[in-house]
N, C-alpha and C positions, 0 to 999 in steps of 0.2 A: 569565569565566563562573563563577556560582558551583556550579556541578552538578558535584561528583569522583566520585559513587557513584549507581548506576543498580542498580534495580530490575526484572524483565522476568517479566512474569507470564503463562505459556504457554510448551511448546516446539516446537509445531509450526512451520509454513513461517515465520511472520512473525518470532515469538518468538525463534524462535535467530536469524534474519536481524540485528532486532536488536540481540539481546545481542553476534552477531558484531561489529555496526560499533559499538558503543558501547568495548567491549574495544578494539578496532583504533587507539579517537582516547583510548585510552590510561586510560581510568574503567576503579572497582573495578564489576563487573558478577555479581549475582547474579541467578540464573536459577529460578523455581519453574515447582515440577511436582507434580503429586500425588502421584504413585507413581514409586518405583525405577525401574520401567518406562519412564514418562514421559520421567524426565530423563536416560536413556540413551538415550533416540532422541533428545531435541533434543540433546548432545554430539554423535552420528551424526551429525545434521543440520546440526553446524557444522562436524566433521571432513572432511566431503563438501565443503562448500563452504570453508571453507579451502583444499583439496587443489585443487577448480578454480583457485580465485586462484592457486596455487603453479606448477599446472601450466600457467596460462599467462600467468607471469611477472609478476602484479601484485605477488606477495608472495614471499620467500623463507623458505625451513625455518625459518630460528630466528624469523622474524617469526609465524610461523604458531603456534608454541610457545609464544611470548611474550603471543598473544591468548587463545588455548585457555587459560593458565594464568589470565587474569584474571576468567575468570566457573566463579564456583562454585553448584552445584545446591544446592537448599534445598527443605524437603516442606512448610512453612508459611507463610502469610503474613506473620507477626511475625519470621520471619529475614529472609523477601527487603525488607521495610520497613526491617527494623534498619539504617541508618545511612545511607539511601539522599536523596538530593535527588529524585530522581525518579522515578516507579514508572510503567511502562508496563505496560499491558491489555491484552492480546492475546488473549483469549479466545474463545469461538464468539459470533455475534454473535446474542445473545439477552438484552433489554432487562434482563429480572426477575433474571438471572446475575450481568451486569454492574452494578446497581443495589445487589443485595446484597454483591459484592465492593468496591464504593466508597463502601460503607456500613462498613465493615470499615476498610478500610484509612483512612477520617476518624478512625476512633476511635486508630486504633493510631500515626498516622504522626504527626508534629512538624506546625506550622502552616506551618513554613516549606517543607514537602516538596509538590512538583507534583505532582498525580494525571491522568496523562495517559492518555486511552484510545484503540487503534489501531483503534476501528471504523471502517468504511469507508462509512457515512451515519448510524446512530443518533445521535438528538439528545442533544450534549452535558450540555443542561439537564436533560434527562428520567434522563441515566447519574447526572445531581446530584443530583436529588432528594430523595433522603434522605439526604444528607450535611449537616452543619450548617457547613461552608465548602465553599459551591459555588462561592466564588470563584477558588479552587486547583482544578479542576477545567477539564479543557478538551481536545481532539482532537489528538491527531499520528498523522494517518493516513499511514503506509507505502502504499508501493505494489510488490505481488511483482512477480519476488524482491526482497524491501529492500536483497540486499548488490550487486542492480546496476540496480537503478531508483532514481535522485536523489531522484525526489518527494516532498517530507512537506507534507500540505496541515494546516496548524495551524487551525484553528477553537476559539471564544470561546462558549463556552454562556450565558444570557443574564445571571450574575451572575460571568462570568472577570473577572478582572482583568486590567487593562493589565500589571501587573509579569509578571504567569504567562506572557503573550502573550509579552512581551519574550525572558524568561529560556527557556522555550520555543526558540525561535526562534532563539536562541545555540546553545543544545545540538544544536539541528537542521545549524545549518553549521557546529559544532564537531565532529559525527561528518561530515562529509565529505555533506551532503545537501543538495537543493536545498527549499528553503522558502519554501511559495506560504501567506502570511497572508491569510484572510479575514477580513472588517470583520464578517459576525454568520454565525450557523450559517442552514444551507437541507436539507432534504433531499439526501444524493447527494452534498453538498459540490459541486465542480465537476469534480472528475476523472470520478464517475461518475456526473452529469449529463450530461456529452458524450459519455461511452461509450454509453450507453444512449438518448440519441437517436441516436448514429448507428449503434446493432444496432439500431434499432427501422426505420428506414429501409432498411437492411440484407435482415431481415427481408421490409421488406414489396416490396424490389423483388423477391427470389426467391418470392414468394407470389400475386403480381400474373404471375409467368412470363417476367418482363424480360429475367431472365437469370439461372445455376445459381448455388450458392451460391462453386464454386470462380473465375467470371468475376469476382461483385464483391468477393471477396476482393483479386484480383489490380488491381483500378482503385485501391482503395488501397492498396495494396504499392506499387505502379509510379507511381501519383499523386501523394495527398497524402499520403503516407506517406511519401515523400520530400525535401517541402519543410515537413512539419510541425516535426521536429525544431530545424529554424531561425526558421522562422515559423508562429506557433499562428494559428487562427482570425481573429482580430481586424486583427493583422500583416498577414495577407494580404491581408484588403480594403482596408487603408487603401493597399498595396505593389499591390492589380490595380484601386483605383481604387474608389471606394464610392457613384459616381455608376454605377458598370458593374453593382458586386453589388445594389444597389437597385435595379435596372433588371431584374435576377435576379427576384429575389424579390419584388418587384410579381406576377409568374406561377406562380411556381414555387411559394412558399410555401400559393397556392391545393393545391396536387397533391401536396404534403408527408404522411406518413402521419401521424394525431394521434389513432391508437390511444389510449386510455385503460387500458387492461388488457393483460397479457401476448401476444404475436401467437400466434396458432390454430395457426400452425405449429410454435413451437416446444415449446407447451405439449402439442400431441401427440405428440413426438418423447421430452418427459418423461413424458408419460401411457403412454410404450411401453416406459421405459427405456433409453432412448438417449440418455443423457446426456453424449455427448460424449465426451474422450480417458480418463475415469474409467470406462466403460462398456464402449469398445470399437469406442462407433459413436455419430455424431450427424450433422452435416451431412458428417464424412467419416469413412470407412471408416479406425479408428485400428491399426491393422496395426503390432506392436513394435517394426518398421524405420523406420515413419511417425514413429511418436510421438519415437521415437530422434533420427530424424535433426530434423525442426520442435524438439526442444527442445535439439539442437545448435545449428542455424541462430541461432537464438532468441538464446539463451548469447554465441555467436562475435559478432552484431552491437551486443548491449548492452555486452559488454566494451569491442569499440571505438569506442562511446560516451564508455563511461567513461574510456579512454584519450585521447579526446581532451579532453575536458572536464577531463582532468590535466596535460594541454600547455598548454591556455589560459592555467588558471590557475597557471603557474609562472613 
């Protein structure tokens, strides 16, 4: 791989996530931030998450030292570019921001340097646009938290190049991540294409009175939330038979919710301020024991994910 030196521009959840794994698989990792301020909370923010890995057992003290020491804070863009193979975009996910930060960073970076952005559906072509090689341009979207979800779904804007894809794509399973290549960009990418049909159905079975929002929570928990992590969608019908799931969806696809616009419910749950575990309250009552314990649980079952998907592969 030719990528020694990383780039990370943002230090909130993604950004230090990250700069964390980039450091970890051993790159020099510069981190920007705008302000003082900034880049003392993404440090915070990888001090915390180091400290989880330490405290349980992915990582030991001097490893955790030894990461923390290879990414340094910087307040301009011409530092975190300075010497970098690859700069990552982690910014708020707002077109005209992004467009002018990778307008910026064409002028200042080497031809040979990747311009990669973590948004999580903005079209890659549209992030290029005013760049005059929009062929070094292209998607590696993280999925939180990045230092323990595998996912990086790589997308191609419509002038990337094969090499960027490539080289790309190296550096994704060289920090330790799993890398789902797409053949051209979509809205949503596909991670959250199937999120979002299946909150949208979600949705409309508690809206329709089916059943509360904590029953169909718990059908996939105890569902397919249990045989998903082995087999995705596609796997299963070919594994329960695809004369059966056709057989399905000849009826069912009739009864499917195919909302065009955001569901009434939840948009008035936002129209109320109820925004969910940021708020306080949204489809459940976020109580600091709640929220505590769901992002324990949470934590506890992606580690031993990630521990075993480190048994696999050794």
């Amino acid at each position: 791989m030719n990528i020694k030196n990383a780039a990370v521009l943002g230090t909130g959840t993604m950004g230090h996530g990250i700069a964390l794994l980039s450091a970890k698989a051993g790159l020099n990792v510069t981190m920007y931030g705008r302000t003082d301020a900034s880049l003392e909370r993404g440090f915070n923010r990888i001090k915390s998450s180091l400290k989880l890995l330490e405290d349980t057992g992915e990582l030991s003290d001097s490893e955790c030292k030894y990461i923390l020491n290879r990414v340094k804070g910087v307040k301009t863009l011409g530092e975190a570019a300075e010497n970098a193979d690859i700069v990552v975009e982690c910014v708020a996910e707002n077109l005209k921001l992004k467009q002018n930060i990778f307008k910026q960073l064409d002028d200042i970076c080497e031809k040979k340097v990747i311009l990669a952005s973590n948004t999580s559906g903005l079209s890659p072509t549209d992030i290029a646009k005013y760049t005059k090689r929009p062929e070094r341009v292209v998607v590696a979207h993280f999925w939180n938290p990045p230092q323990l979800i595998p996912l990086v779904e790589v997308v191609p804007g419509s002038k990337t190049s094969s090499d960027v894809m490539d080289e790309t794509m190296k550096w994704v399973e060289f920090i330790d991540k799993k890398g789902v290549r797409m053949e051209k960009e979509c809205p949503g990418f596909i991670g959250n294409r199937l999120q979002l049909a299946l909150l949208r159905e979600a949705l409309y079975i508690v809206e329709q009175g089916w059943a509360k929002p904590e029953e169909v929570d718990k059908a996939m928990e105890y569902g397919h939330g249990r045989r998903l992590p082995v087999t995705g969608p596609l796997c299963s019908a070919d594994l329960g038979g695809l004369d059966i799931f056709n057989n399905i969806s000849s009826y069912l696809f009739k009864d499917l919710c195919d909302y065009k616009e955001p569901s009434k419910l939840m948009q008035s749950k936002v129209d109320s301020g109820d925004l969910g575990s940021k708020s306080g309250k949204g489809f459940y009552n976020w109580t600091p024991e709640l929220l505590k314990r769901k992002q324990r649980e949470r934590t506890e079952v992606l580690l031993d994910f990630l521990k075993r998907d480190s048994e696999k592969n050794k």
